[in-house]
VOPAGU-2260 file (C-alpha; in pm, 1 decimal, decimal comma):
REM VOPAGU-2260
SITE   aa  ch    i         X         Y         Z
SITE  UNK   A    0       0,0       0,0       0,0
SITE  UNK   A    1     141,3     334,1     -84,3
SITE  UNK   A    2     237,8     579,5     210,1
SITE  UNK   A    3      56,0     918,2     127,0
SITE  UNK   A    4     279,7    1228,0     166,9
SITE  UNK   A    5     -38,5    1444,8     255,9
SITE  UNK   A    6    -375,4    1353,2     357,6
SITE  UNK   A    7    -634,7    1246,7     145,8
SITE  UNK   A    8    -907,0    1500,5     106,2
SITE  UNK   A    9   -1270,6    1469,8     -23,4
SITE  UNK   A   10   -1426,2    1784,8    -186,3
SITE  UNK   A   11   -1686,4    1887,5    -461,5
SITE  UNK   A   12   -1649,4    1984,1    -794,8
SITE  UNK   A   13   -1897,0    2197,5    -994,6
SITE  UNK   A   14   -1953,5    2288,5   -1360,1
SITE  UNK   A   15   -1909,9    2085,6   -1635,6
SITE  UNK   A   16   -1558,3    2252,5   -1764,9
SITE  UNK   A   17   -1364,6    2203,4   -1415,3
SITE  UNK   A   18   -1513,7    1849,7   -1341,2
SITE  UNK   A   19   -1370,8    1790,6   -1741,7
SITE  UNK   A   20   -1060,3    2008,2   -1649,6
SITE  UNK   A   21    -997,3    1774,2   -1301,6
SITE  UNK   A   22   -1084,1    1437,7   -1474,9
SITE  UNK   A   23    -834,4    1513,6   -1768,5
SITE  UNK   A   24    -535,2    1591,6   -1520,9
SITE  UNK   A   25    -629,7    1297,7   -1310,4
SITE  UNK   A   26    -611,5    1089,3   -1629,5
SITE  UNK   A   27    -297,0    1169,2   -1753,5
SITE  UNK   A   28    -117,0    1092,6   -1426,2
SITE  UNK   A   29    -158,4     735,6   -1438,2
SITE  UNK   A   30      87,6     513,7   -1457,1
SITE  UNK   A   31     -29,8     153,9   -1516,0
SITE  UNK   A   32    -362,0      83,2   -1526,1
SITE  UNK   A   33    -732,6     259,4   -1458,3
SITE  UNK   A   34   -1052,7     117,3   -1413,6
SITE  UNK   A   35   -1384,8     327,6   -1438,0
SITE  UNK   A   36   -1785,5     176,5   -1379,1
SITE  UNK   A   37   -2027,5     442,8   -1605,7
SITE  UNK   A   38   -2416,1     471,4   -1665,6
SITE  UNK   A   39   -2535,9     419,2   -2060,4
SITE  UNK   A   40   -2413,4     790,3   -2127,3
SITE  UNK   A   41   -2049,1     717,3   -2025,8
SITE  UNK   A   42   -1883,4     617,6   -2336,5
SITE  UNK   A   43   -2023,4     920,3   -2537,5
SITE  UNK   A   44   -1927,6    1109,5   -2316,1
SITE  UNK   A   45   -1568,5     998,7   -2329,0
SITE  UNK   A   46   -1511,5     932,8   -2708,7
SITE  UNK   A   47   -1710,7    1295,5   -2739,5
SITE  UNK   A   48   -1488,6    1482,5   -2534,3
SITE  UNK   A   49   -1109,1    1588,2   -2435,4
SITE  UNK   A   50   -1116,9    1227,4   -2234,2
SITE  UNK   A   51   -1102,3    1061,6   -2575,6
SITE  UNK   A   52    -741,9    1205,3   -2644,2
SITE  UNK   A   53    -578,2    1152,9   -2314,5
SITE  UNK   A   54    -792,1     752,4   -2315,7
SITE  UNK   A   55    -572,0     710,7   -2679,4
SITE  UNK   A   56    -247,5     847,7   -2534,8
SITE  UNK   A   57    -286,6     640,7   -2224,3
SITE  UNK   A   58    -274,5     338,0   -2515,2
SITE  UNK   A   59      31,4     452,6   -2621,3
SITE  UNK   A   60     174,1     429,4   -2348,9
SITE  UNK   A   61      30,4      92,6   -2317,5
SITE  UNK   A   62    -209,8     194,0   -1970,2
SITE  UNK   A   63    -383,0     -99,5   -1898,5
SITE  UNK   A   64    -791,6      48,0   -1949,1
SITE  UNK   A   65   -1106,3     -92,5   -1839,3
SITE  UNK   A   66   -1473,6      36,6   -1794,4
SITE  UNK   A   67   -1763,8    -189,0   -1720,0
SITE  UNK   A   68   -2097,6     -19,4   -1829,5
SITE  UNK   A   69   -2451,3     -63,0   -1940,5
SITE  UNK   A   70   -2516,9    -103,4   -2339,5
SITE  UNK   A   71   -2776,8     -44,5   -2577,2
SITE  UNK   A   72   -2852,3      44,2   -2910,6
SITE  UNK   A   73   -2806,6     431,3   -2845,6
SITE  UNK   A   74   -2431,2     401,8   -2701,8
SITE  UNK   A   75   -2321,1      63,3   -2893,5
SITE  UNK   A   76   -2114,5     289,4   -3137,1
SITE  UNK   A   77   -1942,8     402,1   -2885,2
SITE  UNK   A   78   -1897,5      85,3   -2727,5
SITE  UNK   A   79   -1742,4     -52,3   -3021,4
SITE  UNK   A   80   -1478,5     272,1   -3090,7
């Protein structure tokens, strides 16, 4: 288990651009793998969005990814990318 150099903290984020800004940051700091649970909407909201770039450079860098979430016919495409 890692040894945190400062204590972990819980807080609340609000508005669409800094919970995007926050999640983008987060995502480019890891390291080995990530692992993320979504409603239906979760994958279009990834591939539609500045996630999408940071997901494909995690690949590059060979980031183990994972997401476990509903699908249907309206996210499938999104599914599939």
């Amino acid at each position: 288990m890692p040894i945190l150099s400062t204590p972990e903290t819980t807080g609340v984020i609000y508005g669409e651009e800094n919970v995007m800004s926050k999640l983008v940051k987060g995502m480019s700091e890891i390291k080995t793998c990530a692992v993320a649970c979504w409603d239906s909407t979760g994958p279009s909201a990834a591939v539609a969005s500045e996630m999408w770039t940071v997901t494909k450079e995690l690949l590059k860098r060979s980031v183990s990814l994972r997401a476990i979430t509903g699908i249907n016919e309206d996210n499938i495409s999104y599914c599939r990318r």
